[in-house]
Phi, psi and omega in degrees: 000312183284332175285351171278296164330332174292315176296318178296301185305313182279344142317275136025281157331268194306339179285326184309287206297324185289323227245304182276343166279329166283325165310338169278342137349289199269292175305341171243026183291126194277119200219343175170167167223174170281128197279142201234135186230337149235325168308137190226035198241313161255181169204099198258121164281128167269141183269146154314299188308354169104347190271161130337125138241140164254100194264104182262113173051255194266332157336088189265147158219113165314118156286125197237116181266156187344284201273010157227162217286155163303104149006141171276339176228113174279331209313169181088003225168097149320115207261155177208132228209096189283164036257135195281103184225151173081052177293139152255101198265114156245014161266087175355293204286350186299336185293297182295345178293279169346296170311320186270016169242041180052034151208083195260339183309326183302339202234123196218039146213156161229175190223017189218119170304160186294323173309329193275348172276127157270349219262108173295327151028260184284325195277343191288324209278348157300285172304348165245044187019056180264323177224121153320098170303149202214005196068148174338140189307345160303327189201094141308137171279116143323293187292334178277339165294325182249332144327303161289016173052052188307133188253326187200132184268128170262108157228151163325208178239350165318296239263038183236316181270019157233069187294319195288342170308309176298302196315319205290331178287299181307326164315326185264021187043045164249138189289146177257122139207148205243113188288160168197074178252026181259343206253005185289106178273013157248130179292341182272325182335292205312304182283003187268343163286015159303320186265003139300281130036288203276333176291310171332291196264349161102014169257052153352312184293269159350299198294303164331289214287342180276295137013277206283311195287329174307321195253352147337295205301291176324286171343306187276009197281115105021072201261094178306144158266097204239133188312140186292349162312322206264321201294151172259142190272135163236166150221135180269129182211170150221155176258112185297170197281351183238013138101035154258145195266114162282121187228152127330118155310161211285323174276015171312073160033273196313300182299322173268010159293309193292330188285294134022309192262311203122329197285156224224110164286122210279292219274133161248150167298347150264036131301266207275008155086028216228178205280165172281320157244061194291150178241167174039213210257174184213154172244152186182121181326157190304311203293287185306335170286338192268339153287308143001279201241330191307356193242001185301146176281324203228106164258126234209067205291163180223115162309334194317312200251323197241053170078169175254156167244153207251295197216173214273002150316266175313355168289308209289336181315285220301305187230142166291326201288308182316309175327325183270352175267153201289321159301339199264334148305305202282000186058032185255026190237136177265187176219150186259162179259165181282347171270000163011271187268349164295316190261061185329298136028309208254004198280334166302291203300323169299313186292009176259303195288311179283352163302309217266003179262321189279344184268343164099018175252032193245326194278139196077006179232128182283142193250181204270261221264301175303071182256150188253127183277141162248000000 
């Protein structure tokens, strides 16, 4: 009798536990995903039940929308429970994304002072203290994150060489997440998280539909096809304030926007001795860029950190050495606008403005991004 009773109960058992595995089944049934066309750093799956999943690297995050309940096992899965407001974006690039689907109103904090935005916007919305600065992603006001009722922290992969920082946001039961679209080996990869963005803040539609008219231009672009011999070299730099040339690494986004275009990036990794997918910058001597780049077709000032320049008179200020290179004889040398890299958006209209510089088709035409020193 008692080995019949034994028997009942585990029976029982496995009917329970089979009844809550179809139930997490039926709550997380997978029904579609987002269709994605460069980015490969997320992936979001749509639920029957209406919920999310996000997938970033090792990162799942639930998106819970307003009117339906959280799920009960969650585990595993950062929850994030719209409607989502009172963003803290310390992932820089995240800002112009946010803007350009009209909803920057969501995001009321920052980790970049108003001096440091090129974006008019982001600086109006400082000064009329609509978005806050909150100090550097490292070290936040706490109390101003749970005062303002933070719906969400948006941070970089910075916030990895501060783990107690992140535990301490989170501690407060704000959700944390870490974006890694710097890591996008397609540049449009980078403006295609407008539409993780737009799933966030509930313009989906909006996110789409600004996506396809932004990357039309690109798409529809023009690459003559030609032996890589053929191709024109450029290089992107600045001359730092103690007289070192700062360039992009060769896998860098900027080099591969040039690739992109028809343009052929004058530094290879093995030129600067660095990994086949070394990212963002380098600093490297007068002696070495001038072996390098002195043969370059297209020389490419990056405004970014120290101002822009009007003519190639103020290029030569900065290094004398410039005076001897073959673009800057040749009239071939540009400028970046200082919103550049801020303007996340702009990563088509850029690979366009340098299409229309390898192909001979920028002079006489105002360009995005781009302007020509004289």
């Amino acid at each position: 009798m008692k080995q019949a009773i034994t028997l009942a109960a585990a029976v029982g058992l496995l009917f329970v536990a089979g009844c809550e595995r179809k139930k997490e089944t039926a709550e997380f049934d997978i029904t579609g995903s987002m269709e994605l066309r460069y980015a490969e750093q997320f992936s979001v799956d749509y639920c029957r039940n209406g919920c999310s999943v996000v997938n970033i690297g090792d990162d799942k995050y639930l998106v819970v929308p307003e009117d339906v309940s959280v799920p009960d096992d969650t585990a595993g899965m950062t929850v994030i429970k719209q409607p989502v407001d009172n963003i803290y974006a310390a992932a820089t690039s995240s800002m112009d994304l946010f803007d350009s689907i009209g909803r920057l109103d969501k995001v009321t904090m920052t980790s970049t002072n108003s001096d440091s935005w090129s974006l008019p916007h982001i600086r109006e919305a400082i000064d009329e203290d609509k978005l806050l600065y909150i100090g550097k992603y490292s070290s936040p006001d706490y109390e101003t994150l749970v005062s303002e009722k933070c719906g969400l922290a948006l941070e970089s992969t910075m916030i990895y060489h501060t783990p107690k920082v992140k535990e301490k946001i989170e501690s407060f039961g704000i959700p944390v997440m870490v974006e890694r679209s710097s890591y996008e080996t397609h540049p449009l990869g980078r403006m295609e998280w407008i539409k993780l963005y737009g799933l966030l803040t509930g313009e989906p539609e909006k996110a789409e539909e600004l996506f396809a008219d932004k990357t039309k231009a690109f798409e529809e672009m023009s690459v003559p096809e030609l032996p890589e011999s053929e191709h024109k070299t450029a290089a992107f730099f600045y001359v730092t304030s103690n007289g070192y040339f700062n360039i992009r690494k060769p896998a860098d986004y900027v080099s591969r926007m040039i690739e992109l275009a028809g343009g052929k990036y004058i530094f290879t990794a093995a030129d600067l001795n660095v990994d086949d997918n070394a990212l963002s910058t380098m600093n490297i001597q007068t002696e070495t860029f001038y072996e390098l780049a002195h043969d370059a077709d297209v020389l490419i000032y990056n405004s970014t950190i120290d101002g822009e320049i009007e003519s190639i008179d103020q290029l030569i200020g900065k290094s004398s050495i410039l005076a001897d290179f073959k673009a800057v004889k040749e009239g071939n040398v540009w400028c970046t606008g200082q919103n550049m890299f801020q303007q996340t958006t702009g990563a088509a209209d850029m690979i366009c403005d340098l299409n229309r510089i390898f192909t001979g088709n920028a002079d006489g035409t105002e360009l995005t991004y781009l302007h020509k020193l004289h």
